[in-house]
Structure formats: C-alpha cells, structure tokens
C-alpha positions in Angstrom: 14.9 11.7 -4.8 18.7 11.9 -3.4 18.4 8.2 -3.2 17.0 7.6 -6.5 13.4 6.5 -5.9 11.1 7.3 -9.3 8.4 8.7 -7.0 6.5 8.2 -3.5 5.0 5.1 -3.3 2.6 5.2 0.3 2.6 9.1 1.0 1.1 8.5 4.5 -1.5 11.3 5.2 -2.6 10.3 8.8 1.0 12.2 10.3 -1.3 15.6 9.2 -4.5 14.1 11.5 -2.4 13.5 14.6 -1.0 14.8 17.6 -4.0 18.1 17.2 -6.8 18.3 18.4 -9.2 18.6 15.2 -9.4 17.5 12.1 -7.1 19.4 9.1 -9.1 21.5 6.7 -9.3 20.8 3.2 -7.2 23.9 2.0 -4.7 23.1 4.8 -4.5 19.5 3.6 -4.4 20.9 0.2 -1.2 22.8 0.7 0.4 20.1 2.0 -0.6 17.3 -0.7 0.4 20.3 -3.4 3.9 21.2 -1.8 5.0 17.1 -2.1 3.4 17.2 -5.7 5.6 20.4 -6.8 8.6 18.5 -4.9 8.3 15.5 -7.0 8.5 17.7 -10.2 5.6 14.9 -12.4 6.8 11.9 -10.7 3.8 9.8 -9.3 2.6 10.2 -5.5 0.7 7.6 -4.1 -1.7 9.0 -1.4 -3.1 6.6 1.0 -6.8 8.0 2.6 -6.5 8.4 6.0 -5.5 5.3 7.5 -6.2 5.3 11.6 -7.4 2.7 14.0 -5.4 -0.4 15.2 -2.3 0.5 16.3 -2.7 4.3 15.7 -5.5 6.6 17.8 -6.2 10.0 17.4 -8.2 11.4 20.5 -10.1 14.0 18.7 -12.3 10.6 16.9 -13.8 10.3 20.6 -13.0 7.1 22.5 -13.4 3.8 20.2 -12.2 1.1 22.5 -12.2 -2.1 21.0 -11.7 -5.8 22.0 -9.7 -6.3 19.2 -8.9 -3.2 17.3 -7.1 -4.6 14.1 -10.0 -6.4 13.5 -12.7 -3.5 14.3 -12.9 0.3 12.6 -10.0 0.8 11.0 -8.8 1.9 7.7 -11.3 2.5 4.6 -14.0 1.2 7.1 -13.2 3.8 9.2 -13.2 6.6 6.6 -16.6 5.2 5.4 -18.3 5.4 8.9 -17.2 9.3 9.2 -17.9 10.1 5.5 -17.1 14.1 5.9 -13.3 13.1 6.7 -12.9 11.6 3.5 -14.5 13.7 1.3 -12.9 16.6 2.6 -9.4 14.9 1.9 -10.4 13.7 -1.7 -11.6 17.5 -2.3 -7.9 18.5 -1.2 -6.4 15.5 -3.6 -8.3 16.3 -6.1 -7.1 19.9 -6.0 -3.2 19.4 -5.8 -3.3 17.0 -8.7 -3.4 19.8 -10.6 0.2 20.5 -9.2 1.5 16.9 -9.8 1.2 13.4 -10.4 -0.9 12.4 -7.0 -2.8 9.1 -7.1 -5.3 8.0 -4.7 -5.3 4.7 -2.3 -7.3 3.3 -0.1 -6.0 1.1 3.0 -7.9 -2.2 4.7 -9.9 -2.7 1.1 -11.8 -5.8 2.4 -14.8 -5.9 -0.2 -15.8 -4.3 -3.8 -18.7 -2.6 -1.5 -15.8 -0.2 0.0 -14.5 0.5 -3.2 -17.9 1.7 -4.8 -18.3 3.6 -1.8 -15.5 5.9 -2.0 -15.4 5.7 -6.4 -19.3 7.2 -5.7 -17.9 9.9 -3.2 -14.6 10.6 -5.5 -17.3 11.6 -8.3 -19.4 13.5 -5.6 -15.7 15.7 -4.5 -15.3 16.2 -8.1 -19.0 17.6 -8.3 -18.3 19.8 -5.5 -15.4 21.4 -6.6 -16.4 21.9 -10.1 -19.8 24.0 -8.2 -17.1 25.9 -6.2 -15.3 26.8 -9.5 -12.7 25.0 -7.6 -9.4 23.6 -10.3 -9.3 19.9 -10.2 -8.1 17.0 -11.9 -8.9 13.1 -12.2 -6.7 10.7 -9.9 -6.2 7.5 -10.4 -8.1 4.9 -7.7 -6.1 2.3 -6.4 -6.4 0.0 -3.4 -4.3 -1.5 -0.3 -4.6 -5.4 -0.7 -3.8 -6.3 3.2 -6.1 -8.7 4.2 -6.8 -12.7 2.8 -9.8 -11.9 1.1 -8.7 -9.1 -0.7 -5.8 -11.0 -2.1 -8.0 -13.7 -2.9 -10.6 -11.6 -5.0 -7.9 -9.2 -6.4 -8.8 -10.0 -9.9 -12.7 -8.9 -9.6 -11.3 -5.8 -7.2 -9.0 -4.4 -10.2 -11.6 -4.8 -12.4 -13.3 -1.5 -10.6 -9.9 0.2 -9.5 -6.5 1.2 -11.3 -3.9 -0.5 -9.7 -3.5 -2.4 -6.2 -0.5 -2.4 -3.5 0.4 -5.1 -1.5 0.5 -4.2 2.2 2.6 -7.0 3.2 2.9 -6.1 6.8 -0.8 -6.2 7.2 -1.4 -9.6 5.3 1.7 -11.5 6.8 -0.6 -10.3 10.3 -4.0 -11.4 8.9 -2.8 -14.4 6.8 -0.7 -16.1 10.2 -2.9 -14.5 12.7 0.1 -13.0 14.5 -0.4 -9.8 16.1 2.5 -8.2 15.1 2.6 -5.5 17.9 2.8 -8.8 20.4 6.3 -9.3 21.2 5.2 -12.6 22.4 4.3 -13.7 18.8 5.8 -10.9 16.9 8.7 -12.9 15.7 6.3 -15.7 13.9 5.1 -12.6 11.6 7.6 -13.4 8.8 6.2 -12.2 5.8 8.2 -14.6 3.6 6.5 -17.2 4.9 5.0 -19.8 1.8 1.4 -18.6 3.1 1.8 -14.7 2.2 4.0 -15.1 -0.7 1.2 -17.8 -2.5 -1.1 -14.1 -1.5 1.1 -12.1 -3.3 1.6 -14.2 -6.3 -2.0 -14.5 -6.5 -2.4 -11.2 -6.5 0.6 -10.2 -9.3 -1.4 -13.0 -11.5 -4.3 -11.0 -11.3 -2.7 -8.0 -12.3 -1.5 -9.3 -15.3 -4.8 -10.6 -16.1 -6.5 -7.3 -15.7 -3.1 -5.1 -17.4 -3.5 -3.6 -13.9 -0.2 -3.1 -12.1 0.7 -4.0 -8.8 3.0 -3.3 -6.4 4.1 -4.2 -2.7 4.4 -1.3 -0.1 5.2 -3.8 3.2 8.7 -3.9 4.6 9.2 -7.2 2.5 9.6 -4.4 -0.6 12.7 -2.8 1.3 14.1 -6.3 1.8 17.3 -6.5 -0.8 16.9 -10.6 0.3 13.4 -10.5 -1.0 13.7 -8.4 -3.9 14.5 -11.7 -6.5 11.2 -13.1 -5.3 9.1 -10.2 -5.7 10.1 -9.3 -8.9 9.9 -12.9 -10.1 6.2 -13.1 -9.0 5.4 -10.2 -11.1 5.3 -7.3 -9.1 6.1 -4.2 -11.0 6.5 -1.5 -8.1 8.3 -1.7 -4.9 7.9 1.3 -2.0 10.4 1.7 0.8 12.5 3.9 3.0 14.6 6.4 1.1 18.0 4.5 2.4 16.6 1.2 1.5 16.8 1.9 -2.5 19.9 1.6 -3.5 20.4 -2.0 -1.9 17.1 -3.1 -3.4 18.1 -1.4 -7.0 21.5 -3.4 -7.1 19.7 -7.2 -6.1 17.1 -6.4 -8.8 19.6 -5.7 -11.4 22.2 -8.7 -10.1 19.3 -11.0 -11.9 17.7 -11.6 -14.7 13.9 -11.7 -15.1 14.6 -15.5 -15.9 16.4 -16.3 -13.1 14.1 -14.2 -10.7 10.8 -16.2 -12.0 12.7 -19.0 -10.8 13.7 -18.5 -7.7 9.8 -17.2 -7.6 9.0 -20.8 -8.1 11.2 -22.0 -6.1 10.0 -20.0 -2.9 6.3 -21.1 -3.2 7.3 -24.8 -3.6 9.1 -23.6 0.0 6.9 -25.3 3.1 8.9 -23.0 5.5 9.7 -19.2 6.1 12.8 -20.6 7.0 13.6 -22.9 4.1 12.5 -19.5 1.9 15.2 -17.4 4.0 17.5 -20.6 2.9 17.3 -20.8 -0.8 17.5 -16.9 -0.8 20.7 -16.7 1.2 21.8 -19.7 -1.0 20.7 -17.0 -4.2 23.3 -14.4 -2.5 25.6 -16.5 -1.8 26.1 -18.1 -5.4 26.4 -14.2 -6.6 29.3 -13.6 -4.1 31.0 -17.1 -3.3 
C-alpha cells in the first residue's frame, strides 16, 4: 500500500505449507487469510490455492519424485489429487472474506474439468460451514492461465470462472519449452517473445468477449518496458513486487490507450523477442530523446 498498489494481486499461500512438518489447519490458515484481508482495508486479495510441485517440495506430501516435475503433479492437479488440502483452505477463505475483499485462484488450470472440480468443492466448503454455523461469504473464482491450452480455450474457461490471470512465467516456459530453472536454456525464456505475447492477446480478446477481466501476474507485469504492450493488448490488471509500481504506474500513464494498442500491434507483427525488446526501447527512447 506504501507503494501505491490498489490491492494484492497473487497472495501466495504455499509460504504457510512450507518449511513444517504438517499441513496448517483451517482456523490457523484462517487467521492468516483474515489478518491480510483487515490490512488491505476492502481492497481486493487474490488468493492463489496452494500451488506446490515443480520447483517447490514440501517433505510432509511424502516423496513424489518425478521425471519431469513441471510437467507431472503440480498445481490445481495437485490440489485435486489430495482433495482434504483444498477444501480445508477454501473453508478458511471462505471464512476471512467476511473480513475483506479475498478472491479465489487457482494455478496450472489446464482443463474446464479442474475448474468444475474445485467450483463443486467451493459449494461443498460453503455447505460445510453453513452446518458448522460457521460465518462465510461468496468469493469470486478465478483461474491461472499458464499453460498453451489454457490460453487457447480461455474464452470457454471464463465462461465458468470470474476472471483469469496470466502467469506469464509459466506460459513463456510451456509455450518455448525452456525450463526456466536450466541455466543452460534459462536465458531463451523471454517472455516477450512474439509466441507468448499472440497467448496473452488471445487471452485479453477473450476477456472482452466474455466482460470477464484479465490480468497478468508473471514478471513481464513488473516490466516498466512491457507495460505499453500489455495494456495495449487489453489487459486490465497488472500484479508485481511492491518496488516495481511506481515505474510501471509512470510508463502506463506516459501513453495513451491509442498509442499503446499500437505498439500492441506492432509487437505481434514482431518475429523476434529481440526485434520486440527493439521497438519497445525505440517506444522509450522517442519519450526521452
């Protein structure tokens, strides 16, 4: 809030999973999700579902070795396969809306199965709580689009779900099959690439579409370089570090929306991360000569 950000856009819930040797119970997780809801006096809180696997283990799961772990149990799918972790955390969501503006999303979306699966059990925490004489409230539903085929089908996805966010880390990995933990190939994970930006635009156009809004919650959304495009594409959120806002807030307002659709256009016409890079350093340079 010191920084000037109009809410929390990825609250990352997995930090309260870690480095412990169980699992959080729901009235500790409660307590946490209501003391960042009574922080943000009403302004929204996007709360990803616990979000694990890949790059990020936690012992107490048992040993889940995997050939290739960013393509195995990770994510919603992960949540799905041990169902009592995730209903327990939507009970404590659930709970702390009542303190605040909390939404709910879920990370790795990969099918409009997953998101059935977890509306069904967001209905079934509800149910529960209202038995328990438990106060509750509604949350939105909203979904991670990191992957190629959730991009591709965002349109029928935010038919069933509120709004979507852009994981642009995860897509630049899954669109360029770079793993981006490989310092080897790390580098060729540029998420301005042609490839990921045609993703995201696809993505904003479906949002529109379906008066759904979307926004990006990758690194690319701290990138001041990147903003013009972003918000030329249609994107209507952007989440980042704290530090980061200012930067973004003064590229954003340097443009018009006119001039940002352009250069929007002119970036997916791009056959090059680096001839994107290049028109957007041209952009910055034409404001400052």
């Amino acid at each position: 809030m010191e920084y000037g950000a109009e809410g929390v856009g990825l609250f990352r819930t997995e930090f309260l999973f870690m480095e412990r040797e169980s699992p959080p119970e729901e009235d500790e997780q409660f307590e946490a999700y209501r003391r960042v809801a009574e922080a943000m006096a009403g302004r929204p809180v996007i709360v990803r579902t616990l979000d694990v696997g890949g790059d990020k283990a936690i012992p107490w799961l048992g040993r889940m070795e995997e050939a290739n772990p960013f393509l195995g149990l990770r994510g919603v799918r992960l949540t799905l396969d041990r169902p009592e972790l995730l209903l327990v955390q939507l009970r404590a969501i659930l709970r702390a809306r009542v303190y605040g503006d909390l939404w709910v999303m879920l990370p790795m979306i990969t099918t409009l199965g997953e998101v059935r699966a977890v509306r069904q059990m967001l209905q079934r925490a509800a149910e529960e709580l209202r038995t328990a004489g438990k106060e509750h409230a509604e949350a939105p539903l909203g979904i991670m689009i990191e992957v190629p085929s959730a991009a591709l089908l965002a349109e029928r996805l935010l038919e069933e779900v509120d709004f979507a966010s852009v994981g642009t880390n995860d897509l630049t990995q899954y669109t360029l099959a770079v793993d981006r933990t490989n310092e080897k190939v790390g580098p060729l994970a540029d998420a301005l690439h042609p490839a990921v930006l045609r993703l995201v635009a696809a993505v904003a156009a479906a949002g529109r579409k379906r008066e759904k809004w979307v926004g990006v919650c990758g690194d690319l959304a701290g990138d001041p370089l990147a903003a013009p495009i972003l918000v030329g594409l249609g994107v209507k959120e952007l989440s980042m570090a704290p530090p980061l806002l200012p930067e973004v807030k003064e590229a954003i307002r340097a443009l018009s929306m006119t001039r940002a659709e352009e250069i929007a256009r002119r970036a997916l016409s791009c056959a090059t991360a680096e001839e994107v890079r290049e028109l957007l350093v041209g952009v910055l340079a034409a404001r400052f000569p």
